[in-house]
N, C-alpha and C positions, 0 to 999 in steps of 0.2 A: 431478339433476345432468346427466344425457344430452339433459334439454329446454332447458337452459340452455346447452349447449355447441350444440343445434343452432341455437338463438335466431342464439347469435354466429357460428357459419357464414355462416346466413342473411344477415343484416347487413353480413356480410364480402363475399358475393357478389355483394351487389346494390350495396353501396360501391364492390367494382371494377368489376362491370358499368358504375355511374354512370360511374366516374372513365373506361371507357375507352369510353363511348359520346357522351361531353363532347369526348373529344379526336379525337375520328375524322370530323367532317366532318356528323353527323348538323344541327348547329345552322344548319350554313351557307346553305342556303338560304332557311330565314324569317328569317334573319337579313340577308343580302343581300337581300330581297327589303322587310322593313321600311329598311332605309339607302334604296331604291331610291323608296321609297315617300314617306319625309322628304326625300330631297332634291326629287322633284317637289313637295312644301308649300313649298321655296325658290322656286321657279321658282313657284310662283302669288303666294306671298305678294311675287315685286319687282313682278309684273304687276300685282299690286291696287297696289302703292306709287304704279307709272306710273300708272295709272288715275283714283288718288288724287289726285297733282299735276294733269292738265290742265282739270279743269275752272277752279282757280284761275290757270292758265297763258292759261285761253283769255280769263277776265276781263278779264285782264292786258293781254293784246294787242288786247280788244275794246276798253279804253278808249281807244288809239293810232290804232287801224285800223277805224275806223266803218266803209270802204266796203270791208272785206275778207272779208265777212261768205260769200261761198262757202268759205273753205278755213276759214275757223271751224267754218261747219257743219258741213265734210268730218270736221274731229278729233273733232268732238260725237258726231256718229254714227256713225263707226267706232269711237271711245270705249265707245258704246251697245253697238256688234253686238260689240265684244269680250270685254265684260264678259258678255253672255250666253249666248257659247259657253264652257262649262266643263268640266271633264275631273275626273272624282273620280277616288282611286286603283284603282275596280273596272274602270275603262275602260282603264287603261294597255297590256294588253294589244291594245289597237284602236287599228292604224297609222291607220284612214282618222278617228278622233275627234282623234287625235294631228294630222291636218293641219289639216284645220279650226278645231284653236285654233290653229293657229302661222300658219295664213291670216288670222285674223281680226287675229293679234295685227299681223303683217305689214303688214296694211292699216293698221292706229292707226301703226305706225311713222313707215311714207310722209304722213300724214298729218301728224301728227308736225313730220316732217322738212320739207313744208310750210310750215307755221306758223312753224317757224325760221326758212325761209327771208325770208318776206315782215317779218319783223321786220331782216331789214335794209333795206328800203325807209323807218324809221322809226328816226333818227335820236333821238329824245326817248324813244323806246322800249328802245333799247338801251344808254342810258342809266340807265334806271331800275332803281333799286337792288332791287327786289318783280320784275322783269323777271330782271336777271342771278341773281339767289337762286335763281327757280322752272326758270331755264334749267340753274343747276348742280347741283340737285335732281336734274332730268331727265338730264343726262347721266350723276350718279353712280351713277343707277337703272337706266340704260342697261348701265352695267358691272359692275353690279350681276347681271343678268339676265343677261348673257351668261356669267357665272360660275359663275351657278345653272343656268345651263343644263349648262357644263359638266362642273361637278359630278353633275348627273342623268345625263348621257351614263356617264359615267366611273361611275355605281353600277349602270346596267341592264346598261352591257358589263360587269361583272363577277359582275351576276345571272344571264345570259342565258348566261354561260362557265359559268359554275358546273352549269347544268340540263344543259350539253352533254359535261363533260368528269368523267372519272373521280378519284373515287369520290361527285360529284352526280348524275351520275345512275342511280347504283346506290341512291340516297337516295330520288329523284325520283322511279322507278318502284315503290320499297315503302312510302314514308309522303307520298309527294305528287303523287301522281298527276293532280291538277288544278292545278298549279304552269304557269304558261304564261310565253312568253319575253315582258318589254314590248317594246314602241315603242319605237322612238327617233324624236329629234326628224330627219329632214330638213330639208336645206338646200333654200330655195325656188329654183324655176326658176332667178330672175334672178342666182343667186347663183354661178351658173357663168361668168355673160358677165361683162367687164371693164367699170365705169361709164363714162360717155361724158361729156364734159366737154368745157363749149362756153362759148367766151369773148365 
């Protein structure tokens, strides 16, 4: 009788321990830290989407623009160098790997942005129905990424609060003491000055 009543103490006390070590903050940080993690798998999976679309985009415009073959190859191979700077979740914590993908992705932009451009020299081009399709592809991916960017922003400010402010980091210092703050994305240089626009 006495081993069966200690059974259910037991039971009992490791049931509230559970229930109030569930509610006091211990989950929060691999748990902010997984959301923080999945929303950077957004933010690559638009950039593979973009990546995706331009080589059919550049087809596209090669069949129009025979003799524009420099700013074709400019998206080709920024296309190239973007795709193989990559960023797993073990590197988030490294602001300087964190620039260098938003450098590379950066550079595919202007490139990009580019290719748009000289398809208005090309009247038959912008016309075409496989043209405007692949153009609003691109742009929807465009806003796409900037969402998933925000989203990333908006899950590491909340993992990065959590490691810094009480009761994470009373967590942090006895069951995670190799917990690091990520990266966050930076806004590039050009992204302070006002664009110049010439008529």
């Amino acid at each position: 009788m006495s081993q069966s009543i200690v059974r259910i103490r037991s039971f009992l006390a490791i049931s509230i321990l559970g229930i109030l070590l569930s509610g006091c903050g211990y989950n929060a940080i691999p748990t902010l830290e997984e959301n923080a993690k999945a929303k950077w798998a957004d933010v690559q999976n638009n950039y593979q989407r973009r990546s995706d679309l331009i080589p059919n985009l550049v087809a596209t415009v090669q069949g129009y623009a025979k003799h524009e073959t420099d700013t074709l190859t400019a998206v080709v191979e920024a296309r190239a160098k973007a795709t193989q700077v990559k960023i797993d979740v073990s590197q988030l914590t490294d602001p300087e790997k964190l620039k260098e993908f938003e450098a590379a992705q950066n550079q595919l932009s202007g490139a990009l942005g580019r290719l748009l451009a000289v398809s208005e020299n090309y009247p038959d081009l912008k016309a075409s129905a496989n043209f405007l399709a692949l153009q609003s592809q691109l742009e929807g991916t465009e806003n796409r990424i900037a969402v998933a960017r925000r989203d990333y922003i908006d899950a590491v400010r909340a993992y990065n609060t959590e490691l810094r402010t009480f009761p994470g980091v009373l967590w942090k210092a006895a069951f995670f003491p190799d917990a690091k703050p990520l990266a966050e994305f930076q806004a590039n240089d050009n992204a302070q000055s006002a664009p110049q626009v010439k008529f």
